[in-house]
Structure formats: structure tokens, C-alpha cells
mmCIF file of the protein (N, C-alpha, C, O) and its ligand, coordinates in Angstrom:
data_MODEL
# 
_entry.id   MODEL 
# 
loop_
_entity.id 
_entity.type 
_entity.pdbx_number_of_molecules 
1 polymer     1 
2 non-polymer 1 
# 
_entity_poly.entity_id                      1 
_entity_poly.type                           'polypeptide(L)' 
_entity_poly.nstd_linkage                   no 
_entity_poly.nstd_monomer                   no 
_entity_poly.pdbx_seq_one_letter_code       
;(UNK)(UNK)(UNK)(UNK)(UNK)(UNK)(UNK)(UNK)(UNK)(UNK)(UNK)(UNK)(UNK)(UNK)(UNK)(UNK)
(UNK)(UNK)(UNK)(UNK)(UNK)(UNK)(UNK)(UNK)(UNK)(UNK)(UNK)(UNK)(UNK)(UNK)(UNK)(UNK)
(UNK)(UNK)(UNK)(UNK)(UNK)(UNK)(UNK)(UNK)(UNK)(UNK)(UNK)(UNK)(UNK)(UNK)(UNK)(UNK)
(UNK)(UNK)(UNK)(UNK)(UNK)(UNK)
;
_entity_poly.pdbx_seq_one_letter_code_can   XXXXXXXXXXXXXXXXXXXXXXXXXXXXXXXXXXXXXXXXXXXXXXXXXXXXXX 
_entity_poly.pdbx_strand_id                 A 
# 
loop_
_entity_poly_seq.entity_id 
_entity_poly_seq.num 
_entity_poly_seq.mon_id 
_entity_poly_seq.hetero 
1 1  UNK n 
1 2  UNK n 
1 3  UNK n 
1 4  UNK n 
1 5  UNK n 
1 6  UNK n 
1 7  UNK n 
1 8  UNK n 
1 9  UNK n 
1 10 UNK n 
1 11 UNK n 
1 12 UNK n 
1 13 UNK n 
1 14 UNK n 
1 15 UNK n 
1 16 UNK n 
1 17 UNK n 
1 18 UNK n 
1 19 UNK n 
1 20 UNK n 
1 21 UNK n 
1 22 UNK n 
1 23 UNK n 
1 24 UNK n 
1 25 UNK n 
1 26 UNK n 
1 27 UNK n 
1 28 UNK n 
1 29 UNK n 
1 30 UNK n 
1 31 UNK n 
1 32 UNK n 
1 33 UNK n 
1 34 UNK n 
1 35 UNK n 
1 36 UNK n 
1 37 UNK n 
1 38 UNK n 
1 39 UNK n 
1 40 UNK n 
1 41 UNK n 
1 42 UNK n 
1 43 UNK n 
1 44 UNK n 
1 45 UNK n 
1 46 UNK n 
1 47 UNK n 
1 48 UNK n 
1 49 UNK n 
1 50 UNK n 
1 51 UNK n 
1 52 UNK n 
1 53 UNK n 
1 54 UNK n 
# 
loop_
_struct_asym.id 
_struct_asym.entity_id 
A 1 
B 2 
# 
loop_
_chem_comp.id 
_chem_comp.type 
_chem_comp.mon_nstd_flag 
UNK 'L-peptide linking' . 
ZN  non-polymer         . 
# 
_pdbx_entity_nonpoly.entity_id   2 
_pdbx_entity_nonpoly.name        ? 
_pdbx_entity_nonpoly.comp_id     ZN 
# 
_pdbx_nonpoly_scheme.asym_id         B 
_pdbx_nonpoly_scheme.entity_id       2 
_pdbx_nonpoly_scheme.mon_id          ZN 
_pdbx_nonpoly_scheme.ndb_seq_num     1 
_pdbx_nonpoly_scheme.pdb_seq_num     101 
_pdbx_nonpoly_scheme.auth_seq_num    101 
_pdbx_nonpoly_scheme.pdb_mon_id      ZN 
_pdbx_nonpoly_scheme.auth_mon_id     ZN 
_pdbx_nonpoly_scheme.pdb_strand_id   A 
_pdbx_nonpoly_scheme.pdb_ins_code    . 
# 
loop_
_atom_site.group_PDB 
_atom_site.id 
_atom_site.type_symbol 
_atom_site.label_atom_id 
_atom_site.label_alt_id 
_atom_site.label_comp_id 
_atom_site.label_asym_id 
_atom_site.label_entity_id 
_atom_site.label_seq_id 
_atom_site.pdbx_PDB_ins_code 
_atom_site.Cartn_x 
_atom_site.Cartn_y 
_atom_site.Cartn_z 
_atom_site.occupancy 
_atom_site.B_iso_or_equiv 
_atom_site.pdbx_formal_charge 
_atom_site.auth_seq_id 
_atom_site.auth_comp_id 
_atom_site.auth_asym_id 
_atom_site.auth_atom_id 
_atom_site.pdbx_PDB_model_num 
ATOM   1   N  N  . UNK A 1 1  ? -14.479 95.747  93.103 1.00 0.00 ? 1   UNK A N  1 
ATOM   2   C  CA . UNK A 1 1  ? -13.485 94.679  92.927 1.00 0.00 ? 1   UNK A CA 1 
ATOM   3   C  C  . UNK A 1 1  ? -12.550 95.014  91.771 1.00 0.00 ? 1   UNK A C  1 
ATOM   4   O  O  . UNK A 1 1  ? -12.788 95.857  90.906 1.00 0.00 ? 1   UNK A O  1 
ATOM   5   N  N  . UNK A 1 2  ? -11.411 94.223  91.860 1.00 0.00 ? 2   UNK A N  1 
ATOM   6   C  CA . UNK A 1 2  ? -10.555 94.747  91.025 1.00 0.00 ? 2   UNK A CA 1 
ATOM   7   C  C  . UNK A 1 2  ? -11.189 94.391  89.540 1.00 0.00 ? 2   UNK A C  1 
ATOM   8   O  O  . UNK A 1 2  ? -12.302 93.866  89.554 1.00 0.00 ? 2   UNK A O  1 
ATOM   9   N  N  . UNK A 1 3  ? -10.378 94.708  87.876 1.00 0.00 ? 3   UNK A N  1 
ATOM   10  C  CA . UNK A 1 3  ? -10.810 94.100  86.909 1.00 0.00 ? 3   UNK A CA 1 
ATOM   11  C  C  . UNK A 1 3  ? -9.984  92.643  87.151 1.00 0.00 ? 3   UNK A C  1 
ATOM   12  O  O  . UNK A 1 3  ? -8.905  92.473  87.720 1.00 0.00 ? 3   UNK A O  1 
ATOM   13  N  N  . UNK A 1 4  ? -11.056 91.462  86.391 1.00 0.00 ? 4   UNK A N  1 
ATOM   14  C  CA . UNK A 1 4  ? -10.990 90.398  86.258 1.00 0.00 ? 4   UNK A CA 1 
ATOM   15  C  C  . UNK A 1 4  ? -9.677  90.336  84.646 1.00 0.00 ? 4   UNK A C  1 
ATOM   16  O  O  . UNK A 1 4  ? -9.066  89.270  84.578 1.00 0.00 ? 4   UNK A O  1 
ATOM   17  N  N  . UNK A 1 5  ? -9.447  91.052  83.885 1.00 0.00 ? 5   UNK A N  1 
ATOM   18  C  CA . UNK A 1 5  ? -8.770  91.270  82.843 1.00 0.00 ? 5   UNK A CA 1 
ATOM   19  C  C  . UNK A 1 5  ? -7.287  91.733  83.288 1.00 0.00 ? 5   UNK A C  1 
ATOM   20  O  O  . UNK A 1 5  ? -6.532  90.799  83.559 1.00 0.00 ? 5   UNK A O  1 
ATOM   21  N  N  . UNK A 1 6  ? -6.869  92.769  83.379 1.00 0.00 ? 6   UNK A N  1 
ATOM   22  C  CA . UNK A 1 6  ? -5.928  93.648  84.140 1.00 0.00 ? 6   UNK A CA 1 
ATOM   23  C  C  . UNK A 1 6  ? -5.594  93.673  85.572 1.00 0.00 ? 6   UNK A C  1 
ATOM   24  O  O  . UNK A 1 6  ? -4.543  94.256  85.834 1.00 0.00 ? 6   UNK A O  1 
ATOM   25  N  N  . UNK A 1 7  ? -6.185  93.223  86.461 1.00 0.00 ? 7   UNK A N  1 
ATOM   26  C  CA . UNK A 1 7  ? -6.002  93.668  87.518 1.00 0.00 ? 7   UNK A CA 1 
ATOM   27  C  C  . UNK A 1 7  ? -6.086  95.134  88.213 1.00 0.00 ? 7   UNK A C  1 
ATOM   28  O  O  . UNK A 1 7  ? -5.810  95.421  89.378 1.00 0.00 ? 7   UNK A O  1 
ATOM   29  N  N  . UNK A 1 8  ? -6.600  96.086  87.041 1.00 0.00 ? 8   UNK A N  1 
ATOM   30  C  CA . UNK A 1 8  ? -6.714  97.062  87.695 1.00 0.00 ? 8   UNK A CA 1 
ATOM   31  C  C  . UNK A 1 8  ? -7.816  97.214  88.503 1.00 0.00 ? 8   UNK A C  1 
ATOM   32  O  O  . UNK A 1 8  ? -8.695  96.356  88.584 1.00 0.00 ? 8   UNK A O  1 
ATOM   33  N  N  . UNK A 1 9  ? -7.825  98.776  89.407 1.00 0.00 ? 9   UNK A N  1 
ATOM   34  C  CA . UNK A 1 9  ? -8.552  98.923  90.184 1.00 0.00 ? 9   UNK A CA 1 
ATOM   35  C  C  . UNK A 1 9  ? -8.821  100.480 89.983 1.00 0.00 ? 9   UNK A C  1 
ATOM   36  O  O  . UNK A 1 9  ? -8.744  101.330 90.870 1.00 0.00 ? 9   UNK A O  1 
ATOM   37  N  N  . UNK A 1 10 ? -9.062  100.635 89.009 1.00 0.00 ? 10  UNK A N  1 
ATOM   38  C  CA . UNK A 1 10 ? -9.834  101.993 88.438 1.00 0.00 ? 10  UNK A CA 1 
ATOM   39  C  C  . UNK A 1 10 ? -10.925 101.463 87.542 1.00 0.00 ? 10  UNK A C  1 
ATOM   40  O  O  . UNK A 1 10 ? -10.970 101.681 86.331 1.00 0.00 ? 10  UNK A O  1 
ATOM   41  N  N  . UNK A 1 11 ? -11.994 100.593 88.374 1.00 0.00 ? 11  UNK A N  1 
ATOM   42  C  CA . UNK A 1 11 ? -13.344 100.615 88.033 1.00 0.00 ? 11  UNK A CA 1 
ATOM   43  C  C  . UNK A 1 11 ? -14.519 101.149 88.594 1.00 0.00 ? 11  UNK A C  1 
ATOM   44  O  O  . UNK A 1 11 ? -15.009 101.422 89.690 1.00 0.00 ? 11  UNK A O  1 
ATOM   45  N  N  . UNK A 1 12 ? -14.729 101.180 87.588 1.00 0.00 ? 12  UNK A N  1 
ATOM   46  C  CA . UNK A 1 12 ? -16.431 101.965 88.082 1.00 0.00 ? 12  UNK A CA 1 
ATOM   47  C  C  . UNK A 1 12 ? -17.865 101.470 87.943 1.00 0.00 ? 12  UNK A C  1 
ATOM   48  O  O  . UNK A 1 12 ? -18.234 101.025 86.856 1.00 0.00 ? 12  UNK A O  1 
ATOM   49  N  N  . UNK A 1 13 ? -18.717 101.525 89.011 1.00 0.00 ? 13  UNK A N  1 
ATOM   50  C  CA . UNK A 1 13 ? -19.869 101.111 89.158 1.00 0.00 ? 13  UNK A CA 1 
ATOM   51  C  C  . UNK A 1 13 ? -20.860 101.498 87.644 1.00 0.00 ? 13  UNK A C  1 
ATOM   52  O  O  . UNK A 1 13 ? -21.070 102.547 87.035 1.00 0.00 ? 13  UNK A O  1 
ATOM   53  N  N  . UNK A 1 14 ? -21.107 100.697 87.536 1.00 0.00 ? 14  UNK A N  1 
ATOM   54  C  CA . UNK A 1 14 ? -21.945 101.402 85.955 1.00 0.00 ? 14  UNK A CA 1 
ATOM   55  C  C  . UNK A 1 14 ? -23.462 100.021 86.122 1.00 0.00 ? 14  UNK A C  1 
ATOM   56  O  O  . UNK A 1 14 ? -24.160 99.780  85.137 1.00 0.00 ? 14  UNK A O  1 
ATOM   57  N  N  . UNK A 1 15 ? -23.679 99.379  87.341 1.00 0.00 ? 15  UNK A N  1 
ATOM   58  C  CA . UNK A 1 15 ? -25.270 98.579  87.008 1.00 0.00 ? 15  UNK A CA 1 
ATOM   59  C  C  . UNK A 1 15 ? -24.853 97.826  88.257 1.00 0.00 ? 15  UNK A C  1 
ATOM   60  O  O  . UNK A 1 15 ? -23.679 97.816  88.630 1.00 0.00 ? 15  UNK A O  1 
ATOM   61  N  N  . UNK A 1 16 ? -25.858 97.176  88.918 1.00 0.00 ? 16  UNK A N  1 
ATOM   62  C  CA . UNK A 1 16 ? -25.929 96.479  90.295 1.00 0.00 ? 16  UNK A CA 1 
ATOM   63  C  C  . UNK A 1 16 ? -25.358 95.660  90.393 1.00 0.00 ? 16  UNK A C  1 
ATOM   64  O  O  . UNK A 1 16 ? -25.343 95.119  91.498 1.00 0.00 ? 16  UNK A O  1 
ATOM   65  N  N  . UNK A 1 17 ? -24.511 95.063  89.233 1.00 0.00 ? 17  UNK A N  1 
ATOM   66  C  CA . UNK A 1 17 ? -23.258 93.736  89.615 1.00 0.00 ? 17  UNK A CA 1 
ATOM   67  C  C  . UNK A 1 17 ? -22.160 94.121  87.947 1.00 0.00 ? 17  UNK A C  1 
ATOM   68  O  O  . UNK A 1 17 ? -21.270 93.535  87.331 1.00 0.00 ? 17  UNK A O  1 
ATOM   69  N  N  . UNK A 1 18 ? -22.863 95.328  87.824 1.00 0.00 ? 18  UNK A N  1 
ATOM   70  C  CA . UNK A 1 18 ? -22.068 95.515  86.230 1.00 0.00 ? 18  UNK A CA 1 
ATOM   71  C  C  . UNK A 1 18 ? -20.696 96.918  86.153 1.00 0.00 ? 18  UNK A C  1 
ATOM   72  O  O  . UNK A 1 18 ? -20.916 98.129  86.186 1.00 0.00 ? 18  UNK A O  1 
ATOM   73  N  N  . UNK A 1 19 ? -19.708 96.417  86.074 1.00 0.00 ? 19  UNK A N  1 
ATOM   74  C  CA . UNK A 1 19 ? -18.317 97.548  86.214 1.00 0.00 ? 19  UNK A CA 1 
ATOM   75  C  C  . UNK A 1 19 ? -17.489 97.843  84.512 1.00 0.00 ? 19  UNK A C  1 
ATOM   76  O  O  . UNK A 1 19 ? -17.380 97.306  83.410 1.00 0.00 ? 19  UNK A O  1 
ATOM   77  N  N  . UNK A 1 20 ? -17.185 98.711  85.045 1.00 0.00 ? 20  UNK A N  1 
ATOM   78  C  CA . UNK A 1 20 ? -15.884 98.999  84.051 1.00 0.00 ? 20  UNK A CA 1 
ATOM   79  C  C  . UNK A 1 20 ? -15.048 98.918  84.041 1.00 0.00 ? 20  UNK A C  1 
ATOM   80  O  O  . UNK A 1 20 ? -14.568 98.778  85.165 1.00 0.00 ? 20  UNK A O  1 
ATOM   81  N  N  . UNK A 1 21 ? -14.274 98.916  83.137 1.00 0.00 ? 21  UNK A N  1 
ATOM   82  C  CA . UNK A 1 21 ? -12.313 99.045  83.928 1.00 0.00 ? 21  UNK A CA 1 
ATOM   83  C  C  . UNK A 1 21 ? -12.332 100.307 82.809 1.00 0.00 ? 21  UNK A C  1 
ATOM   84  O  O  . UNK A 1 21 ? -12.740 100.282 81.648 1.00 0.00 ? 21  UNK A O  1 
ATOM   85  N  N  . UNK A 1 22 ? -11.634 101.624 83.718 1.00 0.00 ? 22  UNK A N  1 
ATOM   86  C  CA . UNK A 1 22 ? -10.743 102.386 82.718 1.00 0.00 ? 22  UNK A CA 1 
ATOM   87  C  C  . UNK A 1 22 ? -9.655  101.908 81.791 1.00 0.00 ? 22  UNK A C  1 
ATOM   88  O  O  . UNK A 1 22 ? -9.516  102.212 80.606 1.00 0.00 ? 22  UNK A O  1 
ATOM   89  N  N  . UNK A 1 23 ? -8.830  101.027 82.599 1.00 0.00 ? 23  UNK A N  1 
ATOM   90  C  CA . UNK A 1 23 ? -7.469  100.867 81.871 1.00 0.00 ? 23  UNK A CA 1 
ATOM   91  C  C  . UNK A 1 23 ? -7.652  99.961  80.648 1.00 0.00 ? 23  UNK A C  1 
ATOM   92  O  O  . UNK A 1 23 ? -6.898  99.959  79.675 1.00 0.00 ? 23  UNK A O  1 
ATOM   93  N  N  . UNK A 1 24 ? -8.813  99.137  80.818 1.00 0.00 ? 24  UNK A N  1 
ATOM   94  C  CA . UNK A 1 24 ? -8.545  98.375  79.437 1.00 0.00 ? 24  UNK A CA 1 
ATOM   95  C  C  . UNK A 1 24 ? -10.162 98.438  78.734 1.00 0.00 ? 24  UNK A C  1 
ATOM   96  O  O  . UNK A 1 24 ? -10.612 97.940  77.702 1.00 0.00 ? 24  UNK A O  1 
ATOM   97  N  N  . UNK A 1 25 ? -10.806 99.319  79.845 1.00 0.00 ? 25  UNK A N  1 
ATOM   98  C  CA . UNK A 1 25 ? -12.037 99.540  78.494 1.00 0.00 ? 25  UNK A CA 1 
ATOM   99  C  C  . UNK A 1 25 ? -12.789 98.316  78.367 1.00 0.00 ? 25  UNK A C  1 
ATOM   100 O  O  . UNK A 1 25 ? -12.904 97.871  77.225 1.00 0.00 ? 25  UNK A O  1 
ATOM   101 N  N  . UNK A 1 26 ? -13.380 97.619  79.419 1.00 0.00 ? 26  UNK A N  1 
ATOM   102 C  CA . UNK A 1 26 ? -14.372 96.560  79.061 1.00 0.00 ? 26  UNK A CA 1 
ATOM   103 C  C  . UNK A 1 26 ? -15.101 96.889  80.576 1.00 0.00 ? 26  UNK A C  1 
ATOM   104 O  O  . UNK A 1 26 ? -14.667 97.347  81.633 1.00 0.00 ? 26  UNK A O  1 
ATOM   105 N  N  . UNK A 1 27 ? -16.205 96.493  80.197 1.00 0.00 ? 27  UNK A N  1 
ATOM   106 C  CA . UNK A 1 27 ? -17.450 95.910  80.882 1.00 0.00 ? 27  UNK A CA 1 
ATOM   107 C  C  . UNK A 1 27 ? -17.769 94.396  81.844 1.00 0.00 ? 27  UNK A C  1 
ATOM   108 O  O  . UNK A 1 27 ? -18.093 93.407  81.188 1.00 0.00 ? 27  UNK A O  1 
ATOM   109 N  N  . UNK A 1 28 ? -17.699 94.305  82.878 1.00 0.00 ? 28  UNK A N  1 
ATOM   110 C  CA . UNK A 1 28 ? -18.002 92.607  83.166 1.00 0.00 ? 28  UNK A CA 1 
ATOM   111 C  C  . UNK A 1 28 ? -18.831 92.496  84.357 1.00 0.00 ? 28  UNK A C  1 
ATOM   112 O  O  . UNK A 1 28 ? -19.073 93.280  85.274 1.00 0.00 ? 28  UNK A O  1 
ATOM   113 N  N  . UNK A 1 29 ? -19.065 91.745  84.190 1.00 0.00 ? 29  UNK A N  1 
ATOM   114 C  CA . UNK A 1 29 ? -20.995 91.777  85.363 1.00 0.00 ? 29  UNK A CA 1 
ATOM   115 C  C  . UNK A 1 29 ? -20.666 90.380  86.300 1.00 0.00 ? 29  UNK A C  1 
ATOM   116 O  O  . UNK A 1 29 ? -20.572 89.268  85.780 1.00 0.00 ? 29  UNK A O  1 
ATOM   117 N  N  . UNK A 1 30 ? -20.532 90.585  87.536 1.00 0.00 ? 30  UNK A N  1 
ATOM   118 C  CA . UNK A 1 30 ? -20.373 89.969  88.275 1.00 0.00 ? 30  UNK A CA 1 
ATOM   119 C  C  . UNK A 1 30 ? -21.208 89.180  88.600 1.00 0.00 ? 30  UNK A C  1 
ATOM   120 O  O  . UNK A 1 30 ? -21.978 89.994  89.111 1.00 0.00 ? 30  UNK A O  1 
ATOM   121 N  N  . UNK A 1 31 ? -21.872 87.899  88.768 1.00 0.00 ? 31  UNK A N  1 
ATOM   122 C  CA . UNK A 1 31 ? -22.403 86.530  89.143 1.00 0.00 ? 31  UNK A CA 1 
ATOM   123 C  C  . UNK A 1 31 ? -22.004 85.700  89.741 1.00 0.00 ? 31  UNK A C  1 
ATOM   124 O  O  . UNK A 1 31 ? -20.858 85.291  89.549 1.00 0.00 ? 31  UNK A O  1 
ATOM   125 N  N  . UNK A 1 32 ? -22.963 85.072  90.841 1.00 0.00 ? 32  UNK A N  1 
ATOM   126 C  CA . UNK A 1 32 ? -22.027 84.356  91.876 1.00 0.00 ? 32  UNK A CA 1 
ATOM   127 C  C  . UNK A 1 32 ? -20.817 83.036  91.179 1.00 0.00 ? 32  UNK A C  1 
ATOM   128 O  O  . UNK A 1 32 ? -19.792 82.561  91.667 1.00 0.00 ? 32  UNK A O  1 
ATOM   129 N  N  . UNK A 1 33 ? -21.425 82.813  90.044 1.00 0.00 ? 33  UNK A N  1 
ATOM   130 C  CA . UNK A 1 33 ? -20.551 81.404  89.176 1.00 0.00 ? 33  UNK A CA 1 
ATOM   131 C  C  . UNK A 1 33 ? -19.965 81.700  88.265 1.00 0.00 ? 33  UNK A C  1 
ATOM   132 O  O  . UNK A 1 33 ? -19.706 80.755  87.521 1.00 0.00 ? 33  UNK A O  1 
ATOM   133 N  N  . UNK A 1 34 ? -19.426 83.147  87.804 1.00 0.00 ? 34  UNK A N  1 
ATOM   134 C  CA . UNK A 1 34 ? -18.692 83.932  87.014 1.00 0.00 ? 34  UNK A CA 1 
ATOM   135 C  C  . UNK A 1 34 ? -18.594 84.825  86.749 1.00 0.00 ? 34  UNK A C  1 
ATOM   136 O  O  . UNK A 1 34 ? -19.286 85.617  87.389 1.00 0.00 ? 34  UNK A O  1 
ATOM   137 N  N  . UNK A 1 35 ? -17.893 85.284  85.883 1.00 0.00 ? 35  UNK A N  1 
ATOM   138 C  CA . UNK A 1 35 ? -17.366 86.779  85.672 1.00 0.00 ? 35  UNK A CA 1 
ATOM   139 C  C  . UNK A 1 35 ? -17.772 86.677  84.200 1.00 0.00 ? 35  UNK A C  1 
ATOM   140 O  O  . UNK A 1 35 ? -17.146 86.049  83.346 1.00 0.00 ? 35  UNK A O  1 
ATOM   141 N  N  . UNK A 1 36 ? -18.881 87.362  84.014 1.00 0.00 ? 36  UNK A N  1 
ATOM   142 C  CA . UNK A 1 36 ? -19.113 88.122  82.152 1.00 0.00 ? 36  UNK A CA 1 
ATOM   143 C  C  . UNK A 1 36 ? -18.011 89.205  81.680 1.00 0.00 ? 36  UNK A C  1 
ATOM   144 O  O  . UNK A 1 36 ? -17.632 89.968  82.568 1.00 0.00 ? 36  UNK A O  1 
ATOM   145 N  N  . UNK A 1 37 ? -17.435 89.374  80.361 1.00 0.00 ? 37  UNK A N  1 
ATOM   146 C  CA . UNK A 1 37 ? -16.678 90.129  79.980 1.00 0.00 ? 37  UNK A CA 1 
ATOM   147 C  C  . UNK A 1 37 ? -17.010 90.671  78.779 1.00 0.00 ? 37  UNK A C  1 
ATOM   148 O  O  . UNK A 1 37 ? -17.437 89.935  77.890 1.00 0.00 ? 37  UNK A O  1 
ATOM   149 N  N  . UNK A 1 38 ? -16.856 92.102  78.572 1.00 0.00 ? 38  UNK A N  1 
ATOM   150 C  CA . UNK A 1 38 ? -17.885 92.448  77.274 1.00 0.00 ? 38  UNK A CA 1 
ATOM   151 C  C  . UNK A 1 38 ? -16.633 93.624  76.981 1.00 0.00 ? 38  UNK A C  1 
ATOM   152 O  O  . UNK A 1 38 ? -16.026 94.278  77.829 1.00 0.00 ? 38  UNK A O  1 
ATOM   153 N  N  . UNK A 1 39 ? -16.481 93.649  75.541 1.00 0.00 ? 39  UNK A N  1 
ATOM   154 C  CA . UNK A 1 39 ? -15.524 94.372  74.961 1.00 0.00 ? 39  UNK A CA 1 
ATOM   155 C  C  . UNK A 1 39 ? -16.412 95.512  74.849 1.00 0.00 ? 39  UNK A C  1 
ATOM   156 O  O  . UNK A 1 39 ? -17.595 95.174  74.856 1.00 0.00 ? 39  UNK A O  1 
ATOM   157 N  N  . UNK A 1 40 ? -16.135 97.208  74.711 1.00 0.00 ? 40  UNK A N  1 
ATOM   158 C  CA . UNK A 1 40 ? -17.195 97.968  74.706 1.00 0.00 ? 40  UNK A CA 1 
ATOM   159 C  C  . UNK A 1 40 ? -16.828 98.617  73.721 1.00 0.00 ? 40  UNK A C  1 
ATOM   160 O  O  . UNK A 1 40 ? -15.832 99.330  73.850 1.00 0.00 ? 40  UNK A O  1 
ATOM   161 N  N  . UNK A 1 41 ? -17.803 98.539  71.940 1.00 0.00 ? 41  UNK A N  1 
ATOM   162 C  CA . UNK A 1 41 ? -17.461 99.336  71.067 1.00 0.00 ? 41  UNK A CA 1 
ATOM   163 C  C  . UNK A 1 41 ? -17.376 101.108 71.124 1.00 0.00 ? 41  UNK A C  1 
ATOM   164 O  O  . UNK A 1 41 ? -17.661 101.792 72.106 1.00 0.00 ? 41  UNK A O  1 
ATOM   165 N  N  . UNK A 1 42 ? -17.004 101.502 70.066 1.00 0.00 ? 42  UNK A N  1 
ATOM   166 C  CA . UNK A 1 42 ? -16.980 103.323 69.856 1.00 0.00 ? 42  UNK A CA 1 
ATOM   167 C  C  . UNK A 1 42 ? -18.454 103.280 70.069 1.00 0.00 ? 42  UNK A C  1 
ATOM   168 O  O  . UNK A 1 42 ? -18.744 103.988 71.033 1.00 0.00 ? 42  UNK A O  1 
ATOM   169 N  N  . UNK A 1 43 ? -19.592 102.657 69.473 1.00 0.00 ? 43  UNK A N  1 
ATOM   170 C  CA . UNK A 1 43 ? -20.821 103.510 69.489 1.00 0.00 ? 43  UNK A CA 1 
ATOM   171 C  C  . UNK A 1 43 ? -21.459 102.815 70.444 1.00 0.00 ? 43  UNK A C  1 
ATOM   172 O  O  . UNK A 1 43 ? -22.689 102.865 70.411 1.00 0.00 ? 43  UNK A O  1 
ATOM   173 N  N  . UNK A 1 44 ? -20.883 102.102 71.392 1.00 0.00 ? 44  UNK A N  1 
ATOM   174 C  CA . UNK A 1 44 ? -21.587 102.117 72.843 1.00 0.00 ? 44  UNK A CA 1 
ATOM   175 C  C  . UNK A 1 44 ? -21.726 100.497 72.866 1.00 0.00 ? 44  UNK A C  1 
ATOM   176 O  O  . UNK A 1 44 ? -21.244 99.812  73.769 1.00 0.00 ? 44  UNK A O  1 
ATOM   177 N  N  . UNK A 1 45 ? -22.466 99.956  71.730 1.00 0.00 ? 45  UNK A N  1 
ATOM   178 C  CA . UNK A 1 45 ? -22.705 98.275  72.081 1.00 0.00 ? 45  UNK A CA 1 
ATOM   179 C  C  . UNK A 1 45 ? -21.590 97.516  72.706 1.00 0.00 ? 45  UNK A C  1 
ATOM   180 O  O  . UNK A 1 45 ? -20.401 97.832  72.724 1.00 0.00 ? 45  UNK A O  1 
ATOM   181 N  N  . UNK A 1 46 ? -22.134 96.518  73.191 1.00 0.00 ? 46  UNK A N  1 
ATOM   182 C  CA . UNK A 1 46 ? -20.791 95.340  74.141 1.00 0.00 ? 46  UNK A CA 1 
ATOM   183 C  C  . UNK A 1 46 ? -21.159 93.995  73.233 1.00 0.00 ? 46  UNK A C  1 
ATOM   184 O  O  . UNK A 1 46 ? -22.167 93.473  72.757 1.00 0.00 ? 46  UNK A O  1 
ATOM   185 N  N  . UNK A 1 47 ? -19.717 93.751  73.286 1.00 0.00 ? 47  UNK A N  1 
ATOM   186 C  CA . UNK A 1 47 ? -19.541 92.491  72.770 1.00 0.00 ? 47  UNK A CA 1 
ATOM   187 C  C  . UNK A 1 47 ? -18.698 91.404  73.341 1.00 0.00 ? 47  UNK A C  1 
ATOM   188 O  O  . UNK A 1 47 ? -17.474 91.478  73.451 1.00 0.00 ? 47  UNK A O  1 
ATOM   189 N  N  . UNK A 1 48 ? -19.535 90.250  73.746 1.00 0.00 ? 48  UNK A N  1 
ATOM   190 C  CA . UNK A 1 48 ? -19.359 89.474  75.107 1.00 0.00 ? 48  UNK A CA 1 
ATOM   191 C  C  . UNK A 1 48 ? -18.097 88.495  74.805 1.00 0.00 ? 48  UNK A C  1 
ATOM   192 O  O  . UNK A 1 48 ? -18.124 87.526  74.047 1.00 0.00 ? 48  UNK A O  1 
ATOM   193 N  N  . UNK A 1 49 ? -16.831 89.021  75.665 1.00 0.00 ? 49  UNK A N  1 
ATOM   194 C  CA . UNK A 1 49 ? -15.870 87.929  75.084 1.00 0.00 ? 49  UNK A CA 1 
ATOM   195 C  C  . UNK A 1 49 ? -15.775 86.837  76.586 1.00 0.00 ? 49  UNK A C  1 
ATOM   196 O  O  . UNK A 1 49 ? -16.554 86.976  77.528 1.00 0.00 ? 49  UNK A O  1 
ATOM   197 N  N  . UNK A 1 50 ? -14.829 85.929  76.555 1.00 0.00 ? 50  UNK A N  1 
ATOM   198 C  CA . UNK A 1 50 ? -14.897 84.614  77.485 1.00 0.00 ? 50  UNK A CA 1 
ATOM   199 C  C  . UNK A 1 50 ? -15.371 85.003  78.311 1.00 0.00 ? 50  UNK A C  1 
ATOM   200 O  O  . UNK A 1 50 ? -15.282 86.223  78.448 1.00 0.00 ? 50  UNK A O  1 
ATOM   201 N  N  . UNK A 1 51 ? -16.005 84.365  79.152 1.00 0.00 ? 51  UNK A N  1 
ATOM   202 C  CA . UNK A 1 51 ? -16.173 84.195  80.851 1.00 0.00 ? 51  UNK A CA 1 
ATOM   203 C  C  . UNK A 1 51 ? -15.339 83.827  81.225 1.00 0.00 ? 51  UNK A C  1 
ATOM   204 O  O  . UNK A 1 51 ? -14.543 83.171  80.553 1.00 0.00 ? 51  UNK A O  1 
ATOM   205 N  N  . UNK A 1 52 ? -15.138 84.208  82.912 1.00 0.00 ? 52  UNK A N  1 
ATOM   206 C  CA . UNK A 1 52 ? -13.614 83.777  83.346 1.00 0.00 ? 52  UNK A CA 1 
ATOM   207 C  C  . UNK A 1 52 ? -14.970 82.921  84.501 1.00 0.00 ? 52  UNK A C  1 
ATOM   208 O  O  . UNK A 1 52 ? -16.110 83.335  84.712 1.00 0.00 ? 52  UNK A O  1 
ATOM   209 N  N  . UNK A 1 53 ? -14.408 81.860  84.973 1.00 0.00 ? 53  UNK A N  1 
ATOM   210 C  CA . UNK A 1 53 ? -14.905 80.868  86.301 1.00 0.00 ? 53  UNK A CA 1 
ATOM   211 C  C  . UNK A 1 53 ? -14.316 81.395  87.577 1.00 0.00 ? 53  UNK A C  1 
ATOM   212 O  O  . UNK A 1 53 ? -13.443 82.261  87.521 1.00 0.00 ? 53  UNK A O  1 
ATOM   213 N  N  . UNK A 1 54 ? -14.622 81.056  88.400 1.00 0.00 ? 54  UNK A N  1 
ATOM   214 C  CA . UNK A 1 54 ? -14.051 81.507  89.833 1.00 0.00 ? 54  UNK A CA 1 
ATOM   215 C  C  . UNK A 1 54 ? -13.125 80.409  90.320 1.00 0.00 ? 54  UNK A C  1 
ATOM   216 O  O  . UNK A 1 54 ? -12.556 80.519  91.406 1.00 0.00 ? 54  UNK A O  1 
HETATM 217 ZN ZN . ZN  B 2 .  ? -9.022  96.189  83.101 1.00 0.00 2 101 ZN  A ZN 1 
# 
């Protein structure tokens, strides 16, 4: 699916409901009642910014 942030569609599978976006560099894990969004630091940790609702 596309990113929930950008709209892009240069993501990548990275966990069974969990993607990336190249273009803007975050993480977000798909759930049937929302979209998680995780900023992804230099040394790897995520840091969870808003949920978007459907
Ligand atoms: Zn994006």
C-alpha cells in the first residue's frame, strides 16, 4: 500500500503488517482501525509519531 505520510509508493515490506517508505524514511504498521507511524532514528530505534484513523 501506498505511504500513509507521502503518498509514496516506494515501500517496502519490512514485518507482516509493518512497511517503510523510502521517500520519507518512516515505518507504519498497518491495523485494521489504523495506521501506526514511527519516525526511524540513525541508530535504528522508532519513535511513534500520530496515528492516522481510516
Ligand atoms: Zn512516505
Amino acid at each position: 500500500m501506498a505511504c500513509p505520510v507521502c503518498g509514496s509508493r516506494e515501500v517496502g515490506k519490512v514485518g507482516a503488517r509493518q512497511y517503510y517508505c523510502h521517500d520519507c524514511c518512516v515505518e507504519y504498521v498497518v491495523r485494521p482501525d489504523e495506521i501506526l507511524i514511527y519516525q526511524v532514528n540513525a541508530d535504528g530505534t522508532l519513535i511513534a509519531l500520530e496515528g492516522a484513523a481510516h
